[in-house]
C-alpha positions in Angstrom: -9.2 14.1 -14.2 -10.2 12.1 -11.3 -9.5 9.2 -13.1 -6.1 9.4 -12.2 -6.8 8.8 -8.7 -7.7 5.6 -8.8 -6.4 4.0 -12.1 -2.6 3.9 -12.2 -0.7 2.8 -15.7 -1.6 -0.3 -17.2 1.7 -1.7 -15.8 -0.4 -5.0 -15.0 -3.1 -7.3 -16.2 -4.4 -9.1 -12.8 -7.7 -9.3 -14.7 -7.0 -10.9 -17.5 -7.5 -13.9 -16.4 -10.9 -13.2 -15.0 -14.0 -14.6 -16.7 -16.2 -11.8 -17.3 -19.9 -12.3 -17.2 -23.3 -10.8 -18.8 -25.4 -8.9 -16.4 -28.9 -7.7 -17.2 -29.9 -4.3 -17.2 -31.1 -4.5 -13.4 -27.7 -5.7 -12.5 -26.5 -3.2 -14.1 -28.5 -0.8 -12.8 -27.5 -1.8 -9.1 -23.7 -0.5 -10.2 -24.5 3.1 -11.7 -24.5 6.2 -9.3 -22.2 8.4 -7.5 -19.9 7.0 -5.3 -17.6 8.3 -2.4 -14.2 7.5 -1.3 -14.6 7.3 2.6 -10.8 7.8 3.0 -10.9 11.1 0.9 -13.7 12.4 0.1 -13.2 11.7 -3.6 -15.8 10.8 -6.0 -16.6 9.0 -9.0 -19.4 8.1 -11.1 -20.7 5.2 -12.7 -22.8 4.5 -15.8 -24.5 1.9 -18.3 -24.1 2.4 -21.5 -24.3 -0.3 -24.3 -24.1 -3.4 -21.5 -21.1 -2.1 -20.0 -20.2 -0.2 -16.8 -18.0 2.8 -17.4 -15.9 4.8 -14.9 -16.5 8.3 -14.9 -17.6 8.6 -18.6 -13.9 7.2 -19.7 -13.0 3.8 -18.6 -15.3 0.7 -19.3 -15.5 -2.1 -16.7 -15.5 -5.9 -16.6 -18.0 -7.5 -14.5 -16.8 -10.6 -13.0 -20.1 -11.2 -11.1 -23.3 -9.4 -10.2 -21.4 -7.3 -7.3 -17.8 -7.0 -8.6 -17.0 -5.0 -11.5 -12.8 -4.5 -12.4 -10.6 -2.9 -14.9 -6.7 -4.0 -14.7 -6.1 -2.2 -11.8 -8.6 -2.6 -9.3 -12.0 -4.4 -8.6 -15.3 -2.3 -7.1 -17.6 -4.2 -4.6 -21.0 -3.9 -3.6 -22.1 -6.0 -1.1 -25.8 -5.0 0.0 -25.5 -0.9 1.2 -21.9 -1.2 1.0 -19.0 -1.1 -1.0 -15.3 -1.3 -1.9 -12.7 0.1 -3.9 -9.8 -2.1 -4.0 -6.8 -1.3 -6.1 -4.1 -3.9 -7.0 -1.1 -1.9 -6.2 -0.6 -1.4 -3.4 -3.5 -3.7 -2.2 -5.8 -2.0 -0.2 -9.4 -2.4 1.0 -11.1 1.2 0.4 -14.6 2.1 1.6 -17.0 4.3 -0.7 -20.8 4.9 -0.1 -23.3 5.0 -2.7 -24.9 8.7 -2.7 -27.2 11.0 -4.4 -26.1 13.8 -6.7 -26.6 17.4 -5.3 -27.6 19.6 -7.5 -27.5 22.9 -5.1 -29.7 26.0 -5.7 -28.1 29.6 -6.7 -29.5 30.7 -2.6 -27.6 27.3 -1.1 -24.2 28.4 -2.2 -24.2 31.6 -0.4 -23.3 29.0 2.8 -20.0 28.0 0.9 -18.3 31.7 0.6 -15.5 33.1 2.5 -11.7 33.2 2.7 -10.4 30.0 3.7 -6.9 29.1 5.5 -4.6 26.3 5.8 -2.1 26.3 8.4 -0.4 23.3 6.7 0.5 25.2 3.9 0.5 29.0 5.0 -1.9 29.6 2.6 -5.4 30.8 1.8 -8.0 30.3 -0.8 -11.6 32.3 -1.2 -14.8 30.7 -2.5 -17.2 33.3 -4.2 -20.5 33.0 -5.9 -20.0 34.1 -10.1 -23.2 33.7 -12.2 -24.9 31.4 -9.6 -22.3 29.0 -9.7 -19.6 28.7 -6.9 -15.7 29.3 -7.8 -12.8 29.6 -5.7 -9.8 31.6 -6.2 -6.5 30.4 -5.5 -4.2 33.6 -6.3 -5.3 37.3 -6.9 -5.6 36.4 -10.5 -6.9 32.6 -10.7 -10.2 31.3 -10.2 -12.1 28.0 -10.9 -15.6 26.6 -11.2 -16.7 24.0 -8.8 -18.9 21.3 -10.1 -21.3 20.1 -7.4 -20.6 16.1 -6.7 -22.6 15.4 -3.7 -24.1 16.8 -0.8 -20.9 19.9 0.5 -18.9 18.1 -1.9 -17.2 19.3 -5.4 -14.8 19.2 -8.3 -12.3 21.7 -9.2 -11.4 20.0 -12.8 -8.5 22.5 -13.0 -5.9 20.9 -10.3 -7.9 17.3 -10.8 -9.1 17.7 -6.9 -12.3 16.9 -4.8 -13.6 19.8 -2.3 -15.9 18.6 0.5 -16.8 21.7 2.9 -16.7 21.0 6.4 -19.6 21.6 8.6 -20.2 22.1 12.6 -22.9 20.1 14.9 -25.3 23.4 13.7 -25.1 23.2 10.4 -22.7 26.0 9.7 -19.8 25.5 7.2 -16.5 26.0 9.0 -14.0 25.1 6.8 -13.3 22.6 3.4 -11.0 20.0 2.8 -9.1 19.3 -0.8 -7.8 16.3 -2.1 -5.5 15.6 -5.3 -3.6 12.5 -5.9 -0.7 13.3 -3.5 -2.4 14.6 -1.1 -5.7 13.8 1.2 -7.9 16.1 2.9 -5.7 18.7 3.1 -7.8 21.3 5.6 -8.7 24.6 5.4 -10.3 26.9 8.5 -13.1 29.4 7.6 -12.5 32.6 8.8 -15.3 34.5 10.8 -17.3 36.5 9.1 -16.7 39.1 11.4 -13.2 39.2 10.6 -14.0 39.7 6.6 
């Protein structure tokens, strides 16, 4: 789960301390979406649900003031169109954008197929199209869904990564990138159709 990205083990309390707050329901409000990691591509979601604001479904936040939410391990800004991921340990300031969830047709995933290699790992992957929804295959005998996140971006649940497909100054998709938690953006090249 994605989850694991960004919350490591409750090793520390840094929040504890904190003084959370009540927020109305448009504060509230202003926190839920879909967010993305700028660094990675990763993405994560955030709800309202009985005056709280919960990561991805799973992890219930503490607001400590009408643009910071935190759990133990890390605080998420907003400040106006922007925001921040910052995790305790190691400290970092990570930027995410705010975006809309894509909810592609069966006709716009036909742009997303093809066999895919990496030259950093000698290996290749192909994304095909299986009951309108888009999988990729990562031996002879394995493939995955991929749950649409937002625009050219997806989850493969299976190996807890984020796909976001690559695309050229026309539009056309060229290659994807993958990200787990030891490894970012991890490319892989389309191959030309011609050569399929």
């Amino acid at each position: 789960m994605l989850r694991k990205i960004f919350v490591h083990p409750k090793t520390t309390i840094a929040t504890a301390n904190e003084k959370s707050v009540q927020l109305s329901e448009a504060a509230l409000n202003h926190f839920t979406g879909l967010y993305r990691n700028e660094r990675d591509g990763s993405s994560f979601y955030l709800s309202s649900k009985d005056q709280q604001i919960v990561f991805d479904n799973d992890l219930p936040l503490k607001p400590l003031s009408e643009n910071i939410v935190a759990s133990n391990n890390f605080l998420l800004k907003l400040d106006g169109g922007k925001a921040w991921y910052i995790p305790f340990s190691p400290r970092d300031t990570i930027p995410v954008v705010k975006l809309e969830p894509a909810h592609p047709l069966p006709k716009d995933l036909e742009a997303y197929t093809g066999i895919y290699f990496s030259p950093e790992t000698n290996s290749s992957v192909t994304v095909e199209i299986n009951k309108d929804s888009l999988t990729i295959r990562l031996k002879p005998t394995e493939s995955h869904p991929l749950i649409p996140t937002y625009k050219d971006g997806f989850k493969l649940d299976a190996l807890d990564a984020d796909i976001a497909f690559i695309r050229n100054g026309d539009g056309v998709v060229t290659g994807l990138s993958i990200s787990i938690t030891r490894a970012r953006n991890v490319v892989f090249k389309k191959a030309d159709s011609s050569s399929r």
